[in-house]
ROVOMAR-510933 format. One record per residue: x, y, z of N, C-alpha, C, O in turn. Coordinates in Angstrom, 2 decimals. Atoms other than C-alpha are relative to their C-alpha. Layout:
N
X  Y  Z  X  Y  Z  X  Y  Z  X  Y  Z
...
END
This chain:
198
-1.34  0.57  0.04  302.10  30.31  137.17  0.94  0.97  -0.69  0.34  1.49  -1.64
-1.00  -0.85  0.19  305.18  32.52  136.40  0.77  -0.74  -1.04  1.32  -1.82  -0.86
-0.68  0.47  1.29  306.61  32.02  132.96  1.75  0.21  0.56  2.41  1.03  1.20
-1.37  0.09  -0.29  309.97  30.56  132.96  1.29  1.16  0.14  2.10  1.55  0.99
-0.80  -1.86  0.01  311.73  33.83  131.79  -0.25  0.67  0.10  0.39  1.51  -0.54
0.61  -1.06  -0.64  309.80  36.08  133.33  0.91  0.32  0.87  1.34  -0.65  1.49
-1.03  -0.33  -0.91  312.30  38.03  135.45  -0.71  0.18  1.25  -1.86  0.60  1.10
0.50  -0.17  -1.26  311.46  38.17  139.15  -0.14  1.54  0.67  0.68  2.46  0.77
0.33  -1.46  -0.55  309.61  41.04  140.78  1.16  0.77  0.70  1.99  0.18  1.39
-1.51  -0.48  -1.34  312.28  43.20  142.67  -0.49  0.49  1.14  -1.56  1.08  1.10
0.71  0.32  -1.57  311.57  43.26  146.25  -0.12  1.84  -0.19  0.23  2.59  -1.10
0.04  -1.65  0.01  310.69  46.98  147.45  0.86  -0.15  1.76  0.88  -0.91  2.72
-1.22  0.09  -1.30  313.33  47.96  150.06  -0.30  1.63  0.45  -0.66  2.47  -0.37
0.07  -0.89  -0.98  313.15  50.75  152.79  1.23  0.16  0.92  1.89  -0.74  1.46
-0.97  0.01  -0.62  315.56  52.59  154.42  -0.42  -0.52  1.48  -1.63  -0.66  1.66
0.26  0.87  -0.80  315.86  50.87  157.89  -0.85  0.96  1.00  -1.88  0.54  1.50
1.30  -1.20  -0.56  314.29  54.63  159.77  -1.37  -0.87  -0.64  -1.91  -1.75  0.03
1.23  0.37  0.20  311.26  53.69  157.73  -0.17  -1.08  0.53  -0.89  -0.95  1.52
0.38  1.03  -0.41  311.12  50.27  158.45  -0.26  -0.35  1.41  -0.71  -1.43  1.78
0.27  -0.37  -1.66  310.89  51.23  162.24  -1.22  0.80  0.28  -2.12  0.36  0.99
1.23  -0.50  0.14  308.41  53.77  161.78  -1.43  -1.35  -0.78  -2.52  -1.68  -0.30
1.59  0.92  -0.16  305.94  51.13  160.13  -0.27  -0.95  0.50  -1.42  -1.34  0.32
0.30  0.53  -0.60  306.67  48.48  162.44  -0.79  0.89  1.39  -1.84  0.56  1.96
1.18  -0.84  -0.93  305.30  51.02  164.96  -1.02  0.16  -0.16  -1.81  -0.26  0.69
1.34  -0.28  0.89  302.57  52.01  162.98  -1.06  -1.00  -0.07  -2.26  -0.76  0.11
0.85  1.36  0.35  301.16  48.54  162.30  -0.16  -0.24  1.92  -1.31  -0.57  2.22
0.18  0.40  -1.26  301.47  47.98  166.31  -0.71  0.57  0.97  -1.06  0.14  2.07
0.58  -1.00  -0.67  299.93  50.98  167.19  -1.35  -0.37  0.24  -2.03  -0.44  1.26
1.04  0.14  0.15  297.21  50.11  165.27  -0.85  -1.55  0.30  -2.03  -1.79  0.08
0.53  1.20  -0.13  296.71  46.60  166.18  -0.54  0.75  2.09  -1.65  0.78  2.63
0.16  -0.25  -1.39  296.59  47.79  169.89  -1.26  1.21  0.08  -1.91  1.43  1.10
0.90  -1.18  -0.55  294.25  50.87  169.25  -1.77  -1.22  -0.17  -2.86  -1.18  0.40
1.49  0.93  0.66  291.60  47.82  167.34  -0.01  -0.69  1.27  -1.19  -0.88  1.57
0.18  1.11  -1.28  292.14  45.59  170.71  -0.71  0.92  0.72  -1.91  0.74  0.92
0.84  -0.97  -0.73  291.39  48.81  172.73  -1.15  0.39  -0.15  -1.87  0.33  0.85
1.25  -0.19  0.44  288.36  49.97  170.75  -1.20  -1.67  0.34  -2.32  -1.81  0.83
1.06  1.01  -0.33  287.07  46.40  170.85  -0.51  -0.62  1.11  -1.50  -1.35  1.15
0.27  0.23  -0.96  287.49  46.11  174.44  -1.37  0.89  0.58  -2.39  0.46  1.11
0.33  -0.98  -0.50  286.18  49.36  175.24  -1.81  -0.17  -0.18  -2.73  0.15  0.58
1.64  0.03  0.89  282.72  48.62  173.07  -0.43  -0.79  1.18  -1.41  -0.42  1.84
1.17  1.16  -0.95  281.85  45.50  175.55  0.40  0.31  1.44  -0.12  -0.29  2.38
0.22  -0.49  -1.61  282.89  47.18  178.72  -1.64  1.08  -0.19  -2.68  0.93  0.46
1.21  -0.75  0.01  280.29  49.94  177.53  -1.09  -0.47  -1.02  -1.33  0.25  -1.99
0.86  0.77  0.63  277.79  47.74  176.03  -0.95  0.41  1.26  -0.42  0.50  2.37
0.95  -0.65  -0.83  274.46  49.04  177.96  -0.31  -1.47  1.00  -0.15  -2.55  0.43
0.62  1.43  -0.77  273.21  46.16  180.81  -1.45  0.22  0.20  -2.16  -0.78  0.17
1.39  -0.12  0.24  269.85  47.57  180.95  -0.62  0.43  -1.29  -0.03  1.25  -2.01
1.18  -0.71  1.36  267.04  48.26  178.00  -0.24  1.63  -0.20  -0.64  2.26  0.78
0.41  -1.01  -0.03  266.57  51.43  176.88  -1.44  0.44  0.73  -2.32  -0.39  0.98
1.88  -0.01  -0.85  263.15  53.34  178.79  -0.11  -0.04  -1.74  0.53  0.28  -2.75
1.52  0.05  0.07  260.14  52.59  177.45  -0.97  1.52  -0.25  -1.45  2.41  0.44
0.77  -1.90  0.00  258.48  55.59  175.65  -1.43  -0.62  -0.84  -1.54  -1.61  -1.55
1.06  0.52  1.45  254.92  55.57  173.81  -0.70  2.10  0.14  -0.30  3.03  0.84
0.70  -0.99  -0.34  252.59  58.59  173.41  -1.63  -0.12  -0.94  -1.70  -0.93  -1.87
1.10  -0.47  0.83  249.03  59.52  171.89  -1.00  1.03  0.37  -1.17  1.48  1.50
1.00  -1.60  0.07  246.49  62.43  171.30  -1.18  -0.27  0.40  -1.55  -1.31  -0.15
1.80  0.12  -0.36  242.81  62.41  172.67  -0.34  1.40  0.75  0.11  2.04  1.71
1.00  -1.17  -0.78  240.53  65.09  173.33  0.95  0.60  0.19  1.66  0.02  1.01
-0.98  -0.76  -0.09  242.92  67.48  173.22  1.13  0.24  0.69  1.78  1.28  0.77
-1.25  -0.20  -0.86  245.50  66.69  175.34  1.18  -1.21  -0.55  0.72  -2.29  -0.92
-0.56  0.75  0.32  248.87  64.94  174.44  0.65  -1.13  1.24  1.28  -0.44  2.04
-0.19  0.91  -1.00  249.74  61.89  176.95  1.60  -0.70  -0.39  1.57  -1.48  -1.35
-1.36  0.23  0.23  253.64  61.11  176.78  0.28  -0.65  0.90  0.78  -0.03  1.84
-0.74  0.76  -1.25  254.44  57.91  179.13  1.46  -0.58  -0.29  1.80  -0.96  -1.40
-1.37  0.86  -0.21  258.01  56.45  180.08  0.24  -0.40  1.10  -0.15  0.14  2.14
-0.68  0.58  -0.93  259.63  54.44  182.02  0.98  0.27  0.52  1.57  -0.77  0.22
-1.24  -0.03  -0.25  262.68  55.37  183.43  0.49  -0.68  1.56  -0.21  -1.04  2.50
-0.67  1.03  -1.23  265.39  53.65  186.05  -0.58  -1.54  0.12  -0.58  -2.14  1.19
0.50  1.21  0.06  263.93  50.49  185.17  1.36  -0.89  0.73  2.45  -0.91  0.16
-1.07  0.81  -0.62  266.17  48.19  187.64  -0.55  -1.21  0.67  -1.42  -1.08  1.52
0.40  1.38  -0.81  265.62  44.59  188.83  -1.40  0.26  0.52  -1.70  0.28  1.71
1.79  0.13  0.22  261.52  44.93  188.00  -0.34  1.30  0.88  -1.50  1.34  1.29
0.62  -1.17  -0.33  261.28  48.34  189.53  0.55  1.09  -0.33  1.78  1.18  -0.36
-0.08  -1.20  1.13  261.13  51.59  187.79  -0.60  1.07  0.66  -0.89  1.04  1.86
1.14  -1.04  -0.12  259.18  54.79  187.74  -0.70  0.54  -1.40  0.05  0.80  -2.35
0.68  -0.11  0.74  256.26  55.60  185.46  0.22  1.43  0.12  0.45  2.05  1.16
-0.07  -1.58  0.52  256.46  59.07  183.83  -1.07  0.79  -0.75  -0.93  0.24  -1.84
1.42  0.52  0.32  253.08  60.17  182.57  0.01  2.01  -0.05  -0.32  2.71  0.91
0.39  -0.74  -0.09  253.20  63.48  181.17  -1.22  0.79  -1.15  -1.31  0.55  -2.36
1.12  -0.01  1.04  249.89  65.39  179.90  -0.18  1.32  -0.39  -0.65  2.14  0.40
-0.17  -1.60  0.64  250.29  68.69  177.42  -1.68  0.16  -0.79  -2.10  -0.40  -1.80
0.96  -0.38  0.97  247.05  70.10  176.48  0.26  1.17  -1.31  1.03  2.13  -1.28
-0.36  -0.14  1.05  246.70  70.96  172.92  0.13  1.44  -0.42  0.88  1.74  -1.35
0.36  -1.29  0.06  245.63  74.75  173.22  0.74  0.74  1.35  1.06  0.05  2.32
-0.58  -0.48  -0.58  247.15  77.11  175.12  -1.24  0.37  1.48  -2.33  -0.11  1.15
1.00  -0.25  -0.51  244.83  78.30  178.31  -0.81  -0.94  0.71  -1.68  -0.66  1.53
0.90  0.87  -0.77  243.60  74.99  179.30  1.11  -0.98  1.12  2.28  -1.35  1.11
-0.67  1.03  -1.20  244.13  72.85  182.57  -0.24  -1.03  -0.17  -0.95  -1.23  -1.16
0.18  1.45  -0.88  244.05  69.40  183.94  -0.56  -0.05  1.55  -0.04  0.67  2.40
0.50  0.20  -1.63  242.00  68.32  187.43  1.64  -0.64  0.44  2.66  -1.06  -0.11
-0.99  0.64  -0.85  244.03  67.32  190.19  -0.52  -1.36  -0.02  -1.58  -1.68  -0.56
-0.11  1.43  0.18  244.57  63.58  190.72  -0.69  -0.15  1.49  -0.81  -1.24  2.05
1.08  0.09  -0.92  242.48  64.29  193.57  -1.27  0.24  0.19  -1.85  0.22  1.27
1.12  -0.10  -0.16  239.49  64.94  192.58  -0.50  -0.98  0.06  -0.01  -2.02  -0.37
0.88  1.69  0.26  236.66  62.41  193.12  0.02  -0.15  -1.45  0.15  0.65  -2.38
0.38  0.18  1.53  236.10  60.54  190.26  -1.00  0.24  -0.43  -0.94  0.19  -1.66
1.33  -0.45  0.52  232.56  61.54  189.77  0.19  1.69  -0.20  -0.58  2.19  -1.02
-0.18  -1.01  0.33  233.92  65.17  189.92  -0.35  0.69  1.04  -0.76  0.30  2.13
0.66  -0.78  -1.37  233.17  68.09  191.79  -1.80  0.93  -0.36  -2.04  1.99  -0.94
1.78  -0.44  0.67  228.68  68.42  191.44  0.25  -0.52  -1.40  0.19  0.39  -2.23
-0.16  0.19  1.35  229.33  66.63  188.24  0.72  0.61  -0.75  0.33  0.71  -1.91
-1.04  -0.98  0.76  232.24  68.78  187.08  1.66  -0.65  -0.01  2.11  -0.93  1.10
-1.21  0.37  0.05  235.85  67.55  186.03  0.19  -1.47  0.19  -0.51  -2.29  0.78
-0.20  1.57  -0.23  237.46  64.40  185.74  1.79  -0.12  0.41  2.64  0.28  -0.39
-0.98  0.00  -0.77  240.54  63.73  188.13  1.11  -0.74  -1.37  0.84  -1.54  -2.27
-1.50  0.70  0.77  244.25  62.88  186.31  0.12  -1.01  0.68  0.04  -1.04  1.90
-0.11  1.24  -0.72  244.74  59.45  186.81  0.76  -0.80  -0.99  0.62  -0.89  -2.21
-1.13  1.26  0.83  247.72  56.65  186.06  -0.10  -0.51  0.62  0.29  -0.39  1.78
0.03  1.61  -1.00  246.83  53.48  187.07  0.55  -1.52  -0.39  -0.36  -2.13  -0.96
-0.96  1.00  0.32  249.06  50.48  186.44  -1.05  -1.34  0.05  -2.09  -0.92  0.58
0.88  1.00  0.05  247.02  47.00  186.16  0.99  -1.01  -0.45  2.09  -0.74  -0.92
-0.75  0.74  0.64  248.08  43.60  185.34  1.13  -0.57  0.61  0.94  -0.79  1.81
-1.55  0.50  -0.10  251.66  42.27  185.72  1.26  1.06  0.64  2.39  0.85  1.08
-0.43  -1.17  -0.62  252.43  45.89  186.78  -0.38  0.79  0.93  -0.98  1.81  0.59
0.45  -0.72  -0.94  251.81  47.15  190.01  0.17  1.38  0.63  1.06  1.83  -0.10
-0.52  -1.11  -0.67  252.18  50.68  192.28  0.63  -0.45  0.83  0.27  -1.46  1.45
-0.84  0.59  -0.91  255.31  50.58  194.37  0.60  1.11  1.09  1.58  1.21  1.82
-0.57  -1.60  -1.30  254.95  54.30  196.33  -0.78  1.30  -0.34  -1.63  1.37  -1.23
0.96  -1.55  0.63  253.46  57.82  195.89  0.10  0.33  -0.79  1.16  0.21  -1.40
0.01  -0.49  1.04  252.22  59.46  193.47  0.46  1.62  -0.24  -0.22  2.44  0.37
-0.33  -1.17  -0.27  253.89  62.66  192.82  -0.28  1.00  -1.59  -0.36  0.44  -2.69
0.70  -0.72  1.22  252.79  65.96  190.20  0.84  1.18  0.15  0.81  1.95  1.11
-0.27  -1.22  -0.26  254.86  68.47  189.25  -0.33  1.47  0.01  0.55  2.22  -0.41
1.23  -1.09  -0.30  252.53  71.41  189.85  -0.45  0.32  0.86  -0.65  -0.80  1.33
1.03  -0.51  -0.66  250.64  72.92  192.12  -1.38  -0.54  0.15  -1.59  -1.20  -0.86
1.21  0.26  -0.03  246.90  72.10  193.17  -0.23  1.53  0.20  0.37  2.09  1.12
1.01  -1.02  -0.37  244.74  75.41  192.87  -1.47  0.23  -0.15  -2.01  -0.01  -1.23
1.26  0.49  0.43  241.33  75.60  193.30  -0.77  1.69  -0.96  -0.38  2.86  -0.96
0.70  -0.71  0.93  238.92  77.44  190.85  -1.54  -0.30  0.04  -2.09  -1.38  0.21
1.76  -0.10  -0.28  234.95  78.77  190.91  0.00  -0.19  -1.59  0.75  0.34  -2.40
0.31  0.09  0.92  233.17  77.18  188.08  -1.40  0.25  0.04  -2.06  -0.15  1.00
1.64  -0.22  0.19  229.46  78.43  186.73  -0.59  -0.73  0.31  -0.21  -1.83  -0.10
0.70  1.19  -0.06  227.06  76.49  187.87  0.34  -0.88  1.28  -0.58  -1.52  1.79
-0.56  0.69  -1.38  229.27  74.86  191.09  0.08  1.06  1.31  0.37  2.25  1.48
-0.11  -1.05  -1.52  229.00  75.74  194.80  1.30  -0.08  0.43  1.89  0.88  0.93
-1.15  -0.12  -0.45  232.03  74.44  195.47  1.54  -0.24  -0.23  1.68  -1.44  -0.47
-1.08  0.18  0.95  235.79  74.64  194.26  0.51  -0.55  -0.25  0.85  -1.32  0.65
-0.26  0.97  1.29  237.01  72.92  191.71  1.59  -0.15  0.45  2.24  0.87  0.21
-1.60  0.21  0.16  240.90  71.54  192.58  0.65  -0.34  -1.56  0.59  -1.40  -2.18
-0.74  0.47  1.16  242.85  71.85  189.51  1.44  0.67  -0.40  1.94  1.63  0.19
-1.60  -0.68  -0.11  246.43  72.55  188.15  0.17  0.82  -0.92  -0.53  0.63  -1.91
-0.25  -1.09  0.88  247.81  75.64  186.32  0.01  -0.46  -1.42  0.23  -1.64  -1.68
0.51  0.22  1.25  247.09  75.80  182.77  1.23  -0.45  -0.68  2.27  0.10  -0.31
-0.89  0.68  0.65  249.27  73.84  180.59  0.68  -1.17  0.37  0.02  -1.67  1.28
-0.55  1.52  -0.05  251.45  70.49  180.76  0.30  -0.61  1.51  0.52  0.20  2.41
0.26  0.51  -1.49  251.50  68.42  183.95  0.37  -1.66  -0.34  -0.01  -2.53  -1.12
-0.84  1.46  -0.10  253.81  65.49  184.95  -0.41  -0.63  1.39  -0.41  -0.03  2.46
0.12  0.34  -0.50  252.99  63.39  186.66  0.46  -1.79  0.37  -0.19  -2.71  -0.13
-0.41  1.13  -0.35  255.17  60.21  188.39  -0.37  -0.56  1.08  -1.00  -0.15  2.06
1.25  1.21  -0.91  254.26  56.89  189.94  1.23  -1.02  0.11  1.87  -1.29  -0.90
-1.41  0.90  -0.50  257.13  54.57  191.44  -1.12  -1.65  -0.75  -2.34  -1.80  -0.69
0.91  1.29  0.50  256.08  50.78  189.63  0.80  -0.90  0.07  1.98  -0.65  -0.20
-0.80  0.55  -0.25  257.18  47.55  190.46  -0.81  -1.33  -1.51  -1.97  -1.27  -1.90
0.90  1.08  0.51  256.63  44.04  187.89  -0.33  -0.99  0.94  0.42  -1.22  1.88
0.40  0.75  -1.32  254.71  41.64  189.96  0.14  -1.22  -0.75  0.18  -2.27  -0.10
-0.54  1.90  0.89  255.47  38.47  187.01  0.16  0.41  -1.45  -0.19  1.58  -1.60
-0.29  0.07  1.15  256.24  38.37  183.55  -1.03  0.20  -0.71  -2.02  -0.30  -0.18
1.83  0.29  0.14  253.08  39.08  181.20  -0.37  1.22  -0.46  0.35  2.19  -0.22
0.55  -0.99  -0.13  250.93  41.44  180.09  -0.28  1.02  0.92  -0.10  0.65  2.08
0.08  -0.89  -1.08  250.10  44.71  181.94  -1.13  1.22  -0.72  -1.48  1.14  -1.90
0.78  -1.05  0.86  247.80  47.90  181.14  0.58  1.71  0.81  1.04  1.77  1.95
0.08  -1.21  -0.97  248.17  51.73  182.24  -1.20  0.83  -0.06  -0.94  1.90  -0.61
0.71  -0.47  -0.05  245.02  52.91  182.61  -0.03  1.89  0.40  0.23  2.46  1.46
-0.69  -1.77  -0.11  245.34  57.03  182.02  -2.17  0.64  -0.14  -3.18  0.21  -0.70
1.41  -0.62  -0.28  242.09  59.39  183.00  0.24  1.61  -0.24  1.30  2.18  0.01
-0.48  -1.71  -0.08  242.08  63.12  182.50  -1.63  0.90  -0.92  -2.66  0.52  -1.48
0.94  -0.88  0.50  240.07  66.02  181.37  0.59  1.41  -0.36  1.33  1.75  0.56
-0.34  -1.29  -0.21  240.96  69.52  180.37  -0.74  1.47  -0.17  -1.67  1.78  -0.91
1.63  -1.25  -0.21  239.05  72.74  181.00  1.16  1.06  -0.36  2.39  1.05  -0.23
-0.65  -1.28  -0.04  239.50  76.42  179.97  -0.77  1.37  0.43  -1.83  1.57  -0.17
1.01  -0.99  -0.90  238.01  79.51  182.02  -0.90  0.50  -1.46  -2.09  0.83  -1.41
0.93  -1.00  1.21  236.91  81.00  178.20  -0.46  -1.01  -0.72  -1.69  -1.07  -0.70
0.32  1.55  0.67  236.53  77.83  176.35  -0.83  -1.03  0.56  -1.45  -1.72  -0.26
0.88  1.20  -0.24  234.71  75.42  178.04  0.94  -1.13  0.49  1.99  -0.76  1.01
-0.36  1.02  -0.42  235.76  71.83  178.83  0.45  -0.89  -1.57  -0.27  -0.74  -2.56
0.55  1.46  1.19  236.83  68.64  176.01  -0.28  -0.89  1.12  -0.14  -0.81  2.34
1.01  1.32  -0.28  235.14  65.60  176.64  1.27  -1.08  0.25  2.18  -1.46  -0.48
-0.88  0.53  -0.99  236.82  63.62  179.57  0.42  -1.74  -0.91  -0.21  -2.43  -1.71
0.02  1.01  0.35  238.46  60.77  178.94  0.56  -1.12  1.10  1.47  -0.82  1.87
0.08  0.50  -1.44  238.31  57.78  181.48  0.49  -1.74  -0.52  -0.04  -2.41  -1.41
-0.71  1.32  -0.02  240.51  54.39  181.76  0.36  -0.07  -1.56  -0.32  -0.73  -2.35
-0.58  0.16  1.99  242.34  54.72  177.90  1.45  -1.12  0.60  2.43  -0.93  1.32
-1.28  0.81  -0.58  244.57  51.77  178.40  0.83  0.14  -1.10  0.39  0.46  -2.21
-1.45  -0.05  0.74  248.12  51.73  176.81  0.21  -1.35  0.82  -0.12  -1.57  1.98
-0.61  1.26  -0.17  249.68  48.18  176.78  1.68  0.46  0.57  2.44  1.43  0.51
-1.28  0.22  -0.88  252.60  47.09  178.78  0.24  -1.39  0.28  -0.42  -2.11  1.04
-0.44  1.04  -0.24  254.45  44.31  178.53  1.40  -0.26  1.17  2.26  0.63  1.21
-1.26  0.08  -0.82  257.26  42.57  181.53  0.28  -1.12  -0.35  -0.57  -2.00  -0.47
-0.18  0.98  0.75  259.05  40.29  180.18  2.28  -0.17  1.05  2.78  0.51  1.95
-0.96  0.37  -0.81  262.95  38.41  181.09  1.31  1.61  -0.31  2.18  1.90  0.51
-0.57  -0.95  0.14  264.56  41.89  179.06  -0.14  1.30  0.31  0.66  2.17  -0.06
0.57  -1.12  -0.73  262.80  44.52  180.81  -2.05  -0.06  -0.55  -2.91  -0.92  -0.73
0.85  -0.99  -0.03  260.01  46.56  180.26  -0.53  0.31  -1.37  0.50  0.41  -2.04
0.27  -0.82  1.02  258.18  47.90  177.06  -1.72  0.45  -0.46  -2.74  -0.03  0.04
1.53  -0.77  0.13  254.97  49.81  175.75  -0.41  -1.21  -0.98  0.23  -2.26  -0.98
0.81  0.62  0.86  252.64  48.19  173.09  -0.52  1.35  -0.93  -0.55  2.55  -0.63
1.07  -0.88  0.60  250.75  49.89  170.65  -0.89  0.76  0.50  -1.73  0.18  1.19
0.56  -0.73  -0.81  249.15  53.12  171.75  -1.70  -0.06  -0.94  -2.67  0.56  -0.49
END
């Protein structure tokens, strides 16, 4: 409460230029906050980010994603860097028993709630190679990292698995120890798409 004889504040006065300049000012800025706040929910994303996971085995690193995930169909991204320099991956055509008991084919196989929805494609080459011990040649891809995509559709809401296969060999080195159906979780759900715990 303002004591009786307390003299009254004195207003603060502006020449009338100023007082034009900060009615602008204040209007500018009310219009730039409307704009910014529009702008945010026009570009507010409508799909989920992809879907990334990765993990290490037997020497090779396995890096899957999802990308273009659109109205339950996507493409699986599935690429596999071995850990040493010098070593390959089989082709995704080899038998699965190998060639005379040798190699174990690259393989992404979708299960579950997640199906295949088209070819499988590798960015690489197939070349074949004489191994000791085999009569006949070995299909496999140039030494180092190898991608390999898989068109995928969801077939219901739900759990899912990606069953990943691979092996990697090196002409001076030897082979690591194949590794066959390593599932990675996959869930489809009403917001897309996402990995699980690798």
């Amino acid at each position: 409460m303002r004591h009786p004889m307390a003299s009254p504040r004195p207003a603060l006065h502006f020449p009338r230029a100023a007082r034009t300049r900060l009615a602008w000012a204040a209007a500018a800025a009310l219009l730039a906050t409307a704009s910014l706040t529009g702008c945010g929910q026009e570009s507010a994303p409508t799909h989920p980010a992809a879907a990334v996971t990765e993990f290490n085995e037997n020497g090779v690193t396995v890096r899957l994603s999802v990308a273009d995930w659109k109205s339950d169909v996507g493409t699986l991204v599935a690429r596999f860097t071995p850990d040493e320099a010098g070593f390959h991956l089989y082709s995704t055509a080899l038998p699965a028993e190998g060639v005379e008991g040798v190699g174990r084919p690259t393989e992404v196989r979708p299960v579950g709630s997640v199906a295949t929805a088209g070819e499988m494609t590798v960015d690489k080459p197939v070349k074949s190679i004489t191994v000791p011990g085999v009569r006949a040649a070995v299909p496999v891809y140039p030494d180092g990292p190898v991608t390999v995509t898989l068109p995928i559709r969801a077939t219901a809401p739900g759990e899912a698995k990606v069953l990943i296969g691979y092996a990697s060999c090196s002409s001076t080195e030897g082979c690591t120890i194949p590794v066959a159906d390593r599932a990675v979780s996959l869930r489809t759900g009403e917001h897309g798409l996402s990995f699980g715990a690798s």
